[in-house]
C-alpha positions as CSV (number, residue, x, y, z in Angstrom):
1,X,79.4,109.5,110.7
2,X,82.8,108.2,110.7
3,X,85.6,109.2,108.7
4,X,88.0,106.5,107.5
5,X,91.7,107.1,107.6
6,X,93.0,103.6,106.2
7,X,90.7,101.0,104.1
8,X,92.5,98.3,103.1
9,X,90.4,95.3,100.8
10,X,91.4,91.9,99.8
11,X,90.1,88.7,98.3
12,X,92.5,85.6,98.7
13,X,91.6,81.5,97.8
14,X,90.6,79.3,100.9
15,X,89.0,76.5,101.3
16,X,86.2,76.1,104.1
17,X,86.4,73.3,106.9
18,X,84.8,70.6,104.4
19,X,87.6,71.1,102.1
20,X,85.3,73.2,99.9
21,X,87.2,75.4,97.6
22,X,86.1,79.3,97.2
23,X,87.3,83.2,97.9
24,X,88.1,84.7,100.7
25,X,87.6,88.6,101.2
26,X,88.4,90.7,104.0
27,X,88.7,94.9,105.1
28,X,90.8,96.5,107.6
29,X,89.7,99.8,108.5
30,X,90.8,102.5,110.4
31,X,88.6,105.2,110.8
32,X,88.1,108.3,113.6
33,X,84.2,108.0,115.5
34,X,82.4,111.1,115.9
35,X,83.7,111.2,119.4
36,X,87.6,111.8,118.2
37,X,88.0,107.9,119.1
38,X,89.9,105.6,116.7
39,X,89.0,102.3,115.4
40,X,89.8,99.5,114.2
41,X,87.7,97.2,112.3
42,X,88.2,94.1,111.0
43,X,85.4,92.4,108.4
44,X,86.0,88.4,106.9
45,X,83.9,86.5,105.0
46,X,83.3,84.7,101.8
47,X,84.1,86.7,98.5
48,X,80.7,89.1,97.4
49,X,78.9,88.1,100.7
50,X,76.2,89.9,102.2
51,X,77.3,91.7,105.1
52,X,75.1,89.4,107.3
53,X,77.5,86.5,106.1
54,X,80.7,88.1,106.8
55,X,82.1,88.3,110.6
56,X,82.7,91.8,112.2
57,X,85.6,92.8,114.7
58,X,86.0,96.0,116.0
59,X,89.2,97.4,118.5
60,X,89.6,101.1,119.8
61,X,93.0,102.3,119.2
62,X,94.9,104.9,120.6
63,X,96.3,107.8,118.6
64,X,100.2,106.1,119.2
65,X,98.9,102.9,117.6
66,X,96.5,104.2,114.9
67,X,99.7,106.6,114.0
68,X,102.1,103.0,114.2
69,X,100.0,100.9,112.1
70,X,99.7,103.9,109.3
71,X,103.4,104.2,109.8
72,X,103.8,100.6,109.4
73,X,101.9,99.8,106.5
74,X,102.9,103.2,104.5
75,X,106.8,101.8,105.0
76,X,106.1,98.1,103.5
């Protein structure tokens, strides 16, 4: 089980390769593994998709740059 320190969710217009318009939504989490480890992940895809139609990153962080990028984002 993971516990999430920063979820972040947002929906923006874009148009796919064709030129077809539609939504775009995305997540950035932040979140602490049961090992202590932090991660990053990153989710995209098109507005109330499945998750087997969105596309899935995922980056370890160290503590510095999880503590950065809550730092950074608290002071915008």
């Amino acid at each position: 089980m993971s516990d999430d320190l920063l979820s972040i969710h947002e929906s923006w217009p874009g148009t796919t390769i064709d030129g077809t318009p539609g939504l775009v939504s995305g997540s950035l989490t932040v979140s602490r593994a049961a090992g202590g480890e932090f991660l990053l992940n990153l989710a995209v895809g098109p507005d109330g998709a499945a998750p087997e139609e969105c596309d899935y990153v995922e980056f370890p962080l160290s503590a510095d740059h999880a503590k950065a990028l809550r730092d950074a984002l608290a002071s915008s």
